[in-house]
C-alpha positions as CSV (number, residue, x, y, z in Angstrom):
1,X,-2.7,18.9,13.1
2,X,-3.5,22.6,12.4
3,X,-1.2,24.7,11.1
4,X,-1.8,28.4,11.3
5,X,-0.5,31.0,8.5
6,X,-0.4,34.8,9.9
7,X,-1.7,37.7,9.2
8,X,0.3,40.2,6.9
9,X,2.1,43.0,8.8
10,X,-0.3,45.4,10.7
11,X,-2.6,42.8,11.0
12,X,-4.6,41.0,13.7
13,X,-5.5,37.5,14.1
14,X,-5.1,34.4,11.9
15,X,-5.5,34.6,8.1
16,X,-5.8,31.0,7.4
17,X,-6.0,27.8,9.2
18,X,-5.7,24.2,7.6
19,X,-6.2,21.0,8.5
20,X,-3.3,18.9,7.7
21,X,-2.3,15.4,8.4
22,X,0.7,13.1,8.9
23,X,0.8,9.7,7.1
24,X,3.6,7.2,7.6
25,X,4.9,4.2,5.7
26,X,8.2,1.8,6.2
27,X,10.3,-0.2,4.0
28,X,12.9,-2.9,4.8
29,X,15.5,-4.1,2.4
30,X,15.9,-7.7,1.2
31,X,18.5,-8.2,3.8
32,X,16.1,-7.8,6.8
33,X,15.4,-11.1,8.4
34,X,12.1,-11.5,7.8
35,X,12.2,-10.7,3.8
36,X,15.5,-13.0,3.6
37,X,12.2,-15.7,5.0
38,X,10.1,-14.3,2.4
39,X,12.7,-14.5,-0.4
40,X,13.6,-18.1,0.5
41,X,9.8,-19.1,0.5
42,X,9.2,-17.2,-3.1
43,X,12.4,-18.9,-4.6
44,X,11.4,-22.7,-3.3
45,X,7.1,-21.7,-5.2
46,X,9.3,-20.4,-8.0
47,X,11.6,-23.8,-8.3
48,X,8.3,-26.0,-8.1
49,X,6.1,-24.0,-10.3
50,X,8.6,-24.0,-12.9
51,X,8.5,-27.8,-12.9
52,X,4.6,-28.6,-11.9
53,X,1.9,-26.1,-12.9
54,X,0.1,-27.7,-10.9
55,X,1.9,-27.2,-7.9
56,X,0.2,-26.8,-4.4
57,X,2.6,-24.6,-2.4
58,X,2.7,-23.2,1.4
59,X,6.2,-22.7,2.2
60,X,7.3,-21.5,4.9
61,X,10.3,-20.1,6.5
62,X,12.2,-19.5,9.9
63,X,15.9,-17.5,9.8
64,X,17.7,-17.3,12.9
65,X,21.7,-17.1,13.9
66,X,23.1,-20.1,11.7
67,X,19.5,-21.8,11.0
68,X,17.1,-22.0,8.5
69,X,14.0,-23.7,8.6
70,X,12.0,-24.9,5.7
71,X,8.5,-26.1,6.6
72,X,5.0,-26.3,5.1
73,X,2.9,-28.3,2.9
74,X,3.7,-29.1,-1.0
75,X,2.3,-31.1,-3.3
76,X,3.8,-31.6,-6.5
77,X,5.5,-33.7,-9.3
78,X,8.2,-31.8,-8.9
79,X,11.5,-32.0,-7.3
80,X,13.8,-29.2,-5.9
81,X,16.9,-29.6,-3.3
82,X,15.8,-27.0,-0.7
83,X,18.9,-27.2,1.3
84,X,21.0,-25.8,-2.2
85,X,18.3,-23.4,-3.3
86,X,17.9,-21.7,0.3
87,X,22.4,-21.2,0.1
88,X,21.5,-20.0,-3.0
89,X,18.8,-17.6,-2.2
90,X,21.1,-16.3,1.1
91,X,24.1,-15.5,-1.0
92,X,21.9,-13.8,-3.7
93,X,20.9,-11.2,-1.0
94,X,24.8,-10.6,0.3
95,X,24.9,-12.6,3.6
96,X,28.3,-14.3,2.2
97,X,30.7,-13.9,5.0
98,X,30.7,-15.6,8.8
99,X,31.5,-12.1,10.8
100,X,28.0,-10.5,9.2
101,X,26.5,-13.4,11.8
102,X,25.0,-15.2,9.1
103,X,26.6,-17.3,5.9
104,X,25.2,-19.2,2.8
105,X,27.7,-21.5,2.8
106,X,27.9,-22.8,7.1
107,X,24.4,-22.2,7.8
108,X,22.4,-25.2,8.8
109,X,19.1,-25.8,6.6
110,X,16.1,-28.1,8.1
111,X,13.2,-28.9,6.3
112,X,10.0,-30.4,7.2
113,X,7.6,-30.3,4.9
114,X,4.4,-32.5,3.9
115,X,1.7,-32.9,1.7
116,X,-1.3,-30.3,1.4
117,X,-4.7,-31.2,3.3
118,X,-6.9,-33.8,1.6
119,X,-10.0,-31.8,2.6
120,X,-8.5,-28.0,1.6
121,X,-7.7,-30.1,-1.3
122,X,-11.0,-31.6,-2.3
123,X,-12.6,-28.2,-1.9
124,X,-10.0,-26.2,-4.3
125,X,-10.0,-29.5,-7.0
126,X,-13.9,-29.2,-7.2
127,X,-15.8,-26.3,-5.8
128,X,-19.0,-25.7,-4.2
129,X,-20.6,-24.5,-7.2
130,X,-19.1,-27.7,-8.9
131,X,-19.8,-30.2,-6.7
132,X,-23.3,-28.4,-4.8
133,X,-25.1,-26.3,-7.3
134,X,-23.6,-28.3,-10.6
135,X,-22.4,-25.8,-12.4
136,X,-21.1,-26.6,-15.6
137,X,-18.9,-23.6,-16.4
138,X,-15.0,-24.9,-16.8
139,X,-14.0,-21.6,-14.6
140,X,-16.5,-22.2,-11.8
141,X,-14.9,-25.6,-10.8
142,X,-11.6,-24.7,-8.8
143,X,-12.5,-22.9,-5.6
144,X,-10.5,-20.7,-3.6
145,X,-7.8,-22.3,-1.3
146,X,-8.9,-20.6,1.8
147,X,-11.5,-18.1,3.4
148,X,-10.9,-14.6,3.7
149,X,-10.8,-11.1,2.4
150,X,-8.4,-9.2,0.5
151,X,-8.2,-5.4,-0.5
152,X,-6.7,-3.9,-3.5
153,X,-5.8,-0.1,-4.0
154,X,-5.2,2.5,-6.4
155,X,-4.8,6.6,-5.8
156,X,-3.2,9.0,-8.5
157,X,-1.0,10.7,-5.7
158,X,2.1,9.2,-7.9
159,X,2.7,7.9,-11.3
160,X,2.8,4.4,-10.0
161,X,-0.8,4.8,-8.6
162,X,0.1,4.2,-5.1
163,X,0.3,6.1,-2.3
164,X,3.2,8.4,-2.0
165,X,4.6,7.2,1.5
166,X,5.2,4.2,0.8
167,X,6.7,4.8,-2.7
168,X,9.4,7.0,-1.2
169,X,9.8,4.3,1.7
170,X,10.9,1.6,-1.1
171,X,12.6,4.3,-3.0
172,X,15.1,4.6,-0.2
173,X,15.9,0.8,0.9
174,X,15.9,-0.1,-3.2
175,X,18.6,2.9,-3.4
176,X,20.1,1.7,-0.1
177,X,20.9,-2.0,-1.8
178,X,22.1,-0.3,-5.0
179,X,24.7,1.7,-3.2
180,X,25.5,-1.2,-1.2
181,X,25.9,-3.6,-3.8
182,X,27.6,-1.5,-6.6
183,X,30.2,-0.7,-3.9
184,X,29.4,3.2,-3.8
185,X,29.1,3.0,0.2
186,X,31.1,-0.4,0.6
187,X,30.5,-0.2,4.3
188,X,27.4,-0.9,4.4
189,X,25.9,-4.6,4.7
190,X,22.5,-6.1,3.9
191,X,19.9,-5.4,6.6
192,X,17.9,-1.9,6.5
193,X,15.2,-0.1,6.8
194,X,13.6,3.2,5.9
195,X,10.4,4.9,7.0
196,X,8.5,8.2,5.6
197,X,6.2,10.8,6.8
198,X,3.9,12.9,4.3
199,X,2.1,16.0,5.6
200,X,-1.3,16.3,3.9
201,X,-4.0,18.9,3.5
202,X,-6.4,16.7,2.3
203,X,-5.7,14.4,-0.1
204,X,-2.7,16.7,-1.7
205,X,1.3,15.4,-0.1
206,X,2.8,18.3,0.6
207,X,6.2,17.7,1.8
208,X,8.1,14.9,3.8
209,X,8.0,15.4,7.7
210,X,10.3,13.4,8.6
211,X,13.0,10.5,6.8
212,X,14.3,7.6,9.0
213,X,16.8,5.3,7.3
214,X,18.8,2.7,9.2
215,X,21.5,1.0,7.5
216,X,23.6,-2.4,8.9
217,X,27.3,-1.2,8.6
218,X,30.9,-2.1,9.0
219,X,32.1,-0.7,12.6
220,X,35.0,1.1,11.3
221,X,32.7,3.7,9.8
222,X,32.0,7.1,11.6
223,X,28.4,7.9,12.4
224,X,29.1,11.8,11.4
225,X,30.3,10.2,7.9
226,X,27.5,7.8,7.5
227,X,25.0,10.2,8.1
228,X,26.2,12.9,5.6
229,X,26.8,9.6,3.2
230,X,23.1,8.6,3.5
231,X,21.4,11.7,3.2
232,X,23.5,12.6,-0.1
233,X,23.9,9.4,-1.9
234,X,20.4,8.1,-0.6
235,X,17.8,9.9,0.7
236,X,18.2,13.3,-1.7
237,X,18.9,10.4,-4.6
238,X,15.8,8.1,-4.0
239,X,12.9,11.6,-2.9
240,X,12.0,14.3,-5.2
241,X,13.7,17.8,-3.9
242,X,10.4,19.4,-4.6
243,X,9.3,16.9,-1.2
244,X,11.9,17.9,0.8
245,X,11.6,21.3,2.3
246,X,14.6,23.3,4.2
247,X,13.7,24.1,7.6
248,X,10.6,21.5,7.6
249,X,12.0,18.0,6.8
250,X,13.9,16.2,9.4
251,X,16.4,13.3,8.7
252,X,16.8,10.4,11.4
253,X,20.1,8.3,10.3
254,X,20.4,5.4,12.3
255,X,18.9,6.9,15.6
256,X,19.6,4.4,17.8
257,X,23.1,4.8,16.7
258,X,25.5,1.7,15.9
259,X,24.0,-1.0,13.6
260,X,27.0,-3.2,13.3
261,X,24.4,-6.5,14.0
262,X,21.4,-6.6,11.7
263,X,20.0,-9.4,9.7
264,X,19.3,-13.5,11.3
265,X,21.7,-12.9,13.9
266,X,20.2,-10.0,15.6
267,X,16.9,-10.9,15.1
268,X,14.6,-14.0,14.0
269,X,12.8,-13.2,10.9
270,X,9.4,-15.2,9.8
271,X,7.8,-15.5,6.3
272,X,4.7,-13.2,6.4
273,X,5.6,-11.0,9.2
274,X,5.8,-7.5,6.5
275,X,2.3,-7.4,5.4
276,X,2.1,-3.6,5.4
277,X,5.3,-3.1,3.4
278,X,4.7,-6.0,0.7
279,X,0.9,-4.2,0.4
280,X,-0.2,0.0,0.8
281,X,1.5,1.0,3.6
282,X,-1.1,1.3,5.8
283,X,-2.7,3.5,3.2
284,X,-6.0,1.0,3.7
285,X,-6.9,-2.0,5.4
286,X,-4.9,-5.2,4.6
287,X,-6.6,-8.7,5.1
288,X,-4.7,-10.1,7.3
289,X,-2.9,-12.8,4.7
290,X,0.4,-13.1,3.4
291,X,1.9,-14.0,-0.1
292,X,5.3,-14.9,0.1
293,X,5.5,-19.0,-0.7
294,X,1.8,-19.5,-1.5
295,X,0.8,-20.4,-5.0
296,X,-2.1,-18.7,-6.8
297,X,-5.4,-20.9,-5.6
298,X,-4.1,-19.5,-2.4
299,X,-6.8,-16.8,-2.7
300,X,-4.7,-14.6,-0.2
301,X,-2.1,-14.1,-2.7
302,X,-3.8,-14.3,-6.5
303,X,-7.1,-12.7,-5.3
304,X,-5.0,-9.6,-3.4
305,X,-3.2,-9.0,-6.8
306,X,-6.5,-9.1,-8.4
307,X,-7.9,-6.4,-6.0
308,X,-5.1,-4.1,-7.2
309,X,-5.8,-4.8,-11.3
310,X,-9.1,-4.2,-10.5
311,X,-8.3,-0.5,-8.3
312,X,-5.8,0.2,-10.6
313,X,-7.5,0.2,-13.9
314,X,-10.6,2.1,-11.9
315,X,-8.7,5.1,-11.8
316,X,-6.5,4.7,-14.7
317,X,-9.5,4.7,-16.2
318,X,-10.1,8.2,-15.1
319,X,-13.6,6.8,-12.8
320,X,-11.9,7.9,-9.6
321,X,-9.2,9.5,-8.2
322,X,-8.4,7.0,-5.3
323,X,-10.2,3.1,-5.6
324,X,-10.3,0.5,-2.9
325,X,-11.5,-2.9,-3.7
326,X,-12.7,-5.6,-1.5
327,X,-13.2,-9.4,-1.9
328,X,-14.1,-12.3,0.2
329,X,-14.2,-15.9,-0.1
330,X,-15.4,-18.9,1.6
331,X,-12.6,-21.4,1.5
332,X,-13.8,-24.2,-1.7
333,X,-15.8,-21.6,-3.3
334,X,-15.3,-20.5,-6.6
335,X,-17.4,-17.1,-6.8
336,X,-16.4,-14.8,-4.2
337,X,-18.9,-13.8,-1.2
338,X,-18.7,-10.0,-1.6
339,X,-17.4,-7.6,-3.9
340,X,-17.0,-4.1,-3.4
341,X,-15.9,-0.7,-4.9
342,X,-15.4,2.6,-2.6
343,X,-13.9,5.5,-4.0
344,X,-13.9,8.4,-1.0
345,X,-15.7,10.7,-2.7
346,X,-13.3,10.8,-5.8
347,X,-15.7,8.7,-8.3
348,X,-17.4,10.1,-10.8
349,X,-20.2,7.8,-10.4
350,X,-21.9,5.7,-7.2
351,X,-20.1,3.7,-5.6
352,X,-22.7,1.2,-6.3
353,X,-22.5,2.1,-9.7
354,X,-19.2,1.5,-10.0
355,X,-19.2,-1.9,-7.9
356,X,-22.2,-3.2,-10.5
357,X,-19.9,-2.0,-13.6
358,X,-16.8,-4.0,-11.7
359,X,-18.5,-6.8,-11.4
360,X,-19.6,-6.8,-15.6
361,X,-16.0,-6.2,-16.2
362,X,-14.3,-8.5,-14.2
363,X,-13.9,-12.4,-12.9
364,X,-12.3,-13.0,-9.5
365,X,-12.7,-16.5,-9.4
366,X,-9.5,-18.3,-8.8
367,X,-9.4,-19.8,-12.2
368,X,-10.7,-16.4,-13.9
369,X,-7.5,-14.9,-11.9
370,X,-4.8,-17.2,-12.6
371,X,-5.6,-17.6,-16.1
372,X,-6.4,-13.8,-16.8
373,X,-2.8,-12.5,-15.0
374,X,-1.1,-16.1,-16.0
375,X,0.1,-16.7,-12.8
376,X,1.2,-20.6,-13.4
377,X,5.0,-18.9,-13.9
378,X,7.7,-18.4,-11.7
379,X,7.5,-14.8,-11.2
380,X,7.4,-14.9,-7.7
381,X,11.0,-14.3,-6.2
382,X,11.0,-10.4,-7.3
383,X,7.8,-9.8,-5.3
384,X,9.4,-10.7,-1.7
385,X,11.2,-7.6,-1.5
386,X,10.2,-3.8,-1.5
387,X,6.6,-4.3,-2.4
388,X,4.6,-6.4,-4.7
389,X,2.8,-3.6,-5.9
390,X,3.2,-0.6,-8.0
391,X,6.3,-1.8,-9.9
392,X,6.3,-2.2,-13.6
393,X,7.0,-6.1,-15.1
394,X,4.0,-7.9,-13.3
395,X,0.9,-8.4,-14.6
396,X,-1.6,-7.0,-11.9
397,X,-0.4,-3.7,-12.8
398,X,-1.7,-4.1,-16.4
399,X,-4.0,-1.2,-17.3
400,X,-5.4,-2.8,-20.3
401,X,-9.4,-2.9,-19.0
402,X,-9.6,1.2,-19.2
403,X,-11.4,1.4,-22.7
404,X,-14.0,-2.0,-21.5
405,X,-14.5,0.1,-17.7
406,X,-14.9,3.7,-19.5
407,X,-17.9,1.6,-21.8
408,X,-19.5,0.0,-19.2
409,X,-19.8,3.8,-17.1
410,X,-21.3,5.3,-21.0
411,X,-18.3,7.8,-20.4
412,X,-16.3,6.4,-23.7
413,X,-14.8,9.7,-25.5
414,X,-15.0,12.2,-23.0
415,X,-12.0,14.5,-22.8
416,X,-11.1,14.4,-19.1
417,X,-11.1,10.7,-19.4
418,X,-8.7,10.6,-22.7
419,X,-6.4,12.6,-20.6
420,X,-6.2,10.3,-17.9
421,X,-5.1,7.4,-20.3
422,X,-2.5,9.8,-20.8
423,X,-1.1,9.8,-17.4
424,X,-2.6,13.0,-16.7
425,X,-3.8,13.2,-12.9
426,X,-7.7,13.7,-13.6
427,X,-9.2,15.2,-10.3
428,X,-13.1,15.5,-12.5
429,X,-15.9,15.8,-10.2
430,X,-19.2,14.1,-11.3
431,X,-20.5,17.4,-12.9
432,X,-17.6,18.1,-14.7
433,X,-17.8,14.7,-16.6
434,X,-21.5,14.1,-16.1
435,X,-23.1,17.6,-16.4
436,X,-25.1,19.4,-14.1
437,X,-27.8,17.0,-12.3
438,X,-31.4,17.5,-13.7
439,X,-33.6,20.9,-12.4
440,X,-35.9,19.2,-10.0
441,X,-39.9,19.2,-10.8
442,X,-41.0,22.3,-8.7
443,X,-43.4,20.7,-6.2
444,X,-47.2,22.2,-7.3
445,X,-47.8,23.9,-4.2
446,X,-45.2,26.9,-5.8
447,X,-47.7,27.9,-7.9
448,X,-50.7,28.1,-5.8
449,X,-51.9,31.6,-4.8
450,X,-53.0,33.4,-8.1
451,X,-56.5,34.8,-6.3
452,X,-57.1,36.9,-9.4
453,X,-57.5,33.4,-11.9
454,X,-60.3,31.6,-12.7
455,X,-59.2,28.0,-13.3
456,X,-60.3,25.0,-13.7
457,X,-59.3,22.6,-10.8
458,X,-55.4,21.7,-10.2
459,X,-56.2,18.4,-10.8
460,X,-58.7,18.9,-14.0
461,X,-56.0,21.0,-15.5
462,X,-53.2,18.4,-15.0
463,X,-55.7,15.8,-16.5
464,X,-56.9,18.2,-19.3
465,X,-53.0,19.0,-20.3
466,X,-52.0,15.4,-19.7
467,X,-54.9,14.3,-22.4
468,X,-54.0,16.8,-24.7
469,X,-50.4,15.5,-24.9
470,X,-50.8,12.1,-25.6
471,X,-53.9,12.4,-28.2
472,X,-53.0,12.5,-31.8
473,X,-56.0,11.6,-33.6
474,X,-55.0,11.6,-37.5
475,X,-58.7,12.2,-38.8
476,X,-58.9,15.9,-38.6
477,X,-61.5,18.1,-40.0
478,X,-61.4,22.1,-41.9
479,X,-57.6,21.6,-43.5
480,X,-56.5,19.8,-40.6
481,X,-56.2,21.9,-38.7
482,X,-54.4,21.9,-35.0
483,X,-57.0,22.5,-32.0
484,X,-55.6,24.4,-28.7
485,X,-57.3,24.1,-25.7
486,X,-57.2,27.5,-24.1
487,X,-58.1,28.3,-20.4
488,X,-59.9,31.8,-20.0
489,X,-57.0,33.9,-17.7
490,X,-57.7,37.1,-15.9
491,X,-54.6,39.3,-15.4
492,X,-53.2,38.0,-12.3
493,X,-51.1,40.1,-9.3
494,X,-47.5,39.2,-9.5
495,X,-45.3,37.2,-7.5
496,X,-46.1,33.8,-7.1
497,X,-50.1,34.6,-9.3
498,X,-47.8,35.1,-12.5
499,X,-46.0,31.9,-11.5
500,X,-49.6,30.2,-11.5
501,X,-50.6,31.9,-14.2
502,X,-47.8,30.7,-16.5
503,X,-47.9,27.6,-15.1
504,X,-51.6,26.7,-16.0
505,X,-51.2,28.6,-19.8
506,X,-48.3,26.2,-20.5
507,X,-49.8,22.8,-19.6
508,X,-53.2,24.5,-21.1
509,X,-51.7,25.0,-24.5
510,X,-50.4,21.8,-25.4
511,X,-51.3,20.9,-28.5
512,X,-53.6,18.1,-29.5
513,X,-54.6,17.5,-32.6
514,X,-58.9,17.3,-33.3
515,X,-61.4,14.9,-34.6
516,X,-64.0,16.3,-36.8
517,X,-66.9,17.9,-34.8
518,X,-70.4,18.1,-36.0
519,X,-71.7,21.7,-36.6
520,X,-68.3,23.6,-34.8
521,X,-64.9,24.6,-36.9
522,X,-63.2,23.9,-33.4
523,X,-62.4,20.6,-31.7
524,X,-63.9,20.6,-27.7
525,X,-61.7,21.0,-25.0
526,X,-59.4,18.0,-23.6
527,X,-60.5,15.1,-23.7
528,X,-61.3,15.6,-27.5
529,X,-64.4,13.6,-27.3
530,X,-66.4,14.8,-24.6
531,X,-69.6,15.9,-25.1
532,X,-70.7,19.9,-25.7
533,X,-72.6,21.1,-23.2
534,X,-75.7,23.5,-23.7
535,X,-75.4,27.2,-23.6
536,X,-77.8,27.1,-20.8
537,X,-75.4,24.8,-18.8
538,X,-72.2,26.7,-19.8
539,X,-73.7,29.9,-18.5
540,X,-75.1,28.6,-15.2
541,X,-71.4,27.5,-14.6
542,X,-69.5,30.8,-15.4
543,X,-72.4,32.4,-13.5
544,X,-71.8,30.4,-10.2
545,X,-68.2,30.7,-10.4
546,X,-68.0,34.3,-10.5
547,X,-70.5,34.5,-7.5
548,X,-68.8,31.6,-5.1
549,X,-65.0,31.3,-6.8
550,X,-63.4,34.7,-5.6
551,X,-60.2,33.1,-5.2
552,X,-57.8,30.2,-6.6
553,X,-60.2,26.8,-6.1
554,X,-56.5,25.1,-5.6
555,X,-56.2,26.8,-2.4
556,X,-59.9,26.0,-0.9
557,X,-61.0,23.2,-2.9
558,X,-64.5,22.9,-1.5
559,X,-65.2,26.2,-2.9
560,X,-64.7,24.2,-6.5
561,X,-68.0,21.9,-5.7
562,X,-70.5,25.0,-5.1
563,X,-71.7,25.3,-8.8
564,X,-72.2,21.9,-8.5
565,X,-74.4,21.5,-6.0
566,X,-75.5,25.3,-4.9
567,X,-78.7,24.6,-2.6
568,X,-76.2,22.4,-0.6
569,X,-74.0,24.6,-0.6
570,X,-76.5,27.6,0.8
571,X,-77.2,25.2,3.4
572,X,-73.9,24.7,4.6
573,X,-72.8,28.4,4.9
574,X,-75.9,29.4,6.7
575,X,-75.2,26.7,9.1
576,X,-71.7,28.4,9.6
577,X,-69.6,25.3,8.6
578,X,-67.2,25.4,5.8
């Protein structure tokens, strides 16, 4: 979407144009149908886990007008009565009367569950790396319960680190049960939903688009009422006023209009069927699993919160502004197939870089997870409802591996990061954290085209500077003295000669120190222990270079040979070849 921002008065045209986007997130309350599955599933992996630790859980569930089915595969020492804990579970949530179409205390409950796969079993008991490559390290040998991949995600758009569509979506259905239950709006019942737009330009939310919120209520309420109801008690209760914008923002109330039927017995709700609202929003990809009713070596579940501790402490950690992390298993193996880090843009190092410093910092293995978040607890019922992320009280939003991430990146102390472990949104680019990147080596050719010098070689001088750097000869004779190997310079034209010129005095005049010379108070030219040439020799040289070099020898190198080998050279030119 463009929007366009005119020109002041007595203008023409278009003084600005920006590129700004719309980004969309939902939320349903604990009363829709297919949370009320989740819920139930949670609270059976809850009852279990609190018994057997050991616990091998798939629940899943099925609500429909007057039914609920219970089916999936447990094994455990344990013992819970599901028909009791799924009543329960439904009155919990509100559905407690026979006209809301649905009742904890005359719906039927059917069950059938049985025991998890031998083979899914062997392969989590023992891993590959266990059983295959015998490996004998104790958190190598339970591999993950299924294949897959799973994504975690972290932006600083909100305090919570998520993204802000999303957070406002679960603002306004968490707001909608409070009103609801505390008997502020008694009229409404448990099913609802909510839904959000942001505008962006760029990565920046600028204001909320658009709110939908539909609410299950009573039918002797008035539309008119519960619209002006919602949008004062709710929406301007749950979203910031600095989001909503007069003129811009548009509120949706229940725009299909009545909702006296909502929950089971309007429609059939499934465990696993709200992937997008228990996860980002559609912020990022999701894998494609769900968590409700699965317990932790259920990779889908443990190894998705893992993705988010991981994201999470990335840019709490002041390394990026936004952090996506992927994994991905092979069902029975302990160490995951892939791992990787992608920041957008927003990192302050490589996304490489920071994958490689992820990888040193943290264990996904299943083991490694469930032992580092102590997932063996039943903490599981909470999650089935208005996210599983970016609520305090759960241990995958810990940020307790900042200091260990900022160590491993060599960015420990640095200003910009000690604000961000402040809560300060930290939008650092790489050179404001790193420093400018290092002033590129000036290829050689810059410097050719002094044709007033009289050089050695290019390559002689490189050699000659090179040999004079790395001597340092201790025997020195007359006090010691330092030796500098000059180069004979006459005055060059400007431009890109001075360049040259400055070019060969500096690698010329690196200092070497000399070795005592026989009969001379001055050490020879690089390399120190080369041997001095006659005065005859010397001469003939300078003589044929004044008559044949007339220019830089870098530029026409065969010109460099001539005092070598002059008759040759005679030959050549009166032949008219170069």
């Amino acid at each position: 979407m463009l929007y366009y921002q005119g020109c002041p008065e007595g203008g023409i045209g278009v003084k600005e144009v920006r590129a700004l986007r719309l980004v969309t997130s939902e939320s349903v309350t604990e009363g829709h149908p297919d949370k009320l599955a989740d819920r139930i599933s949670d609270a059976i992996l809850d009852a279990l886990i609190a018994q057997d630790k050991k616990a091998r859980v798939a629940a899943e569930t099925l609500v429909t007008t007057g039914l609920v089915f219970v089916a999936g595969e447990i094994t455990t020492e344990g013992y819970v009565d599901i028909p009791n804990l799924v009543r329960k579970t439904v009155r919990e949530v509100g559905y407690t009367r026979a006209k809301y179409g649905f009742d904890a205390d005359t719906c039927a409950v059917l069950t059938a569950i049985d025991e998890q796969s031998p083979d899914i079993a062997g392969g989590v008991n023992l891993s590959y790396e266990w059983r295959v490559l015998k490996s004998t390290d104790p958190l190598d040998r339970v591999g993950a319960g299924d294949q897959g991949l799973m994504f975690g995600y972290a932006t600083d758009e909100t305090p919570e680190l998520m993204p802000l569509p999303i957070t406002l979506a679960h603002r306004l259905t968490m707001r909608l049960a409070e009103v609801r239950k505390t008997g502020l709006l008694p009229y409404l019942r448990p099913d609802g939903k909510a839904q959000v737009t942001v505008v962006y330009e760029g990565d920046k939310p600028l204001y909320v688009k658009t709110v939908v919120v539909s609410a299950q209520h009573s039918p002797e309420v008035e539309q008119e009422q519960l619209r002006e109801d919602l949008i004062r008690e709710v929406v301007r209760q749950a979203i910031p006023p600095e989001y909503l914008k007069d003129g811009e923002t548009e509120y949706l109330i229940n725009p299909s209009g009545r909702f006296i039927l909502g929950g089971p017995h309007a429609d059939t709700g499934l465990t696993g069927r709200k992937i997008i609202v228990d996860t980002y929003g559609g912020a990022v990809p999701h894998g494609g699993g769900a968590f409700s009713g699965k317990d932790p070596t259920k990779v889908d579940r443990s190894a998705s919160y893992y993705a988010r501790y991981m994201a999470k402490n990335i840019v709490a950690a002041g390394l990026a502004r936004r952090a996506l992390v992927e994994l991905a298993y092979a069902i029975g193996k302990a160490r995951p197939v892939s791992l990787r880090v992608e920041t957008f843009g927003t990192g302050v190092l490589p996304d490489e870089k920071l994958t490689e410093i992820a990888k040193k910092v943290f264990d996904p293995r299943p083991l490694a997870i469930i032992e580092e978040l102590d997932l063996l607890r039943p903490i599981y019922t909470p999650t089935s409802a208005y996210g599983h992320f970016g609520r305090p009280g759960f241990p995958w939003e810990e940020t307790d591996r900042v200091e260990a991430l900022r160590r491993e990146a060599g960015l420990w102390g640095h200003p910009m990061l000690a604000q961000a472990s402040m809560g300060v949104s930290v939008r650092a680019s790489r050179k404001t954290l790193l420093g400018p990147s290092p002033r590129r080596k000036p290829r050689w050719g810059t410097y050719l085209g002094a044709a007033s010098t009289r050089f050695f070689p290019l390559r002689l001088a490189r050699y000659m500077a090179s040999s004079a750097r790395r001597r340092r000869v201790r025997g020195v004779s007359v006090g010691r003295a330092s030796a500098t190997p000059k180069l004979a310079v006459i005055r060059a034209t400007g431009g890109t000669a001075m360049a040259s010129t400055a070019r060969r005095r500096r690698s010329a005049r690196r200092r070497a120190w000399g070795r005592g010379v026989s009969g001379r108070r001055r050490a020879n030219s690089s390399p120190p222990r080369r041997t001095a040439r006659s005065l005859r020799r010397r001469w003939a040289s300078r003589r044929w270079a004044r008559a044949w070099s007339t220019r830089s020898p870098t530029s026409c190198p065969w010109r460099s040979f001539t005092a070598l080998k002059p008759s040759r050279s005679r030959r050549t030119r009166e032949r008219g070849r170069p």
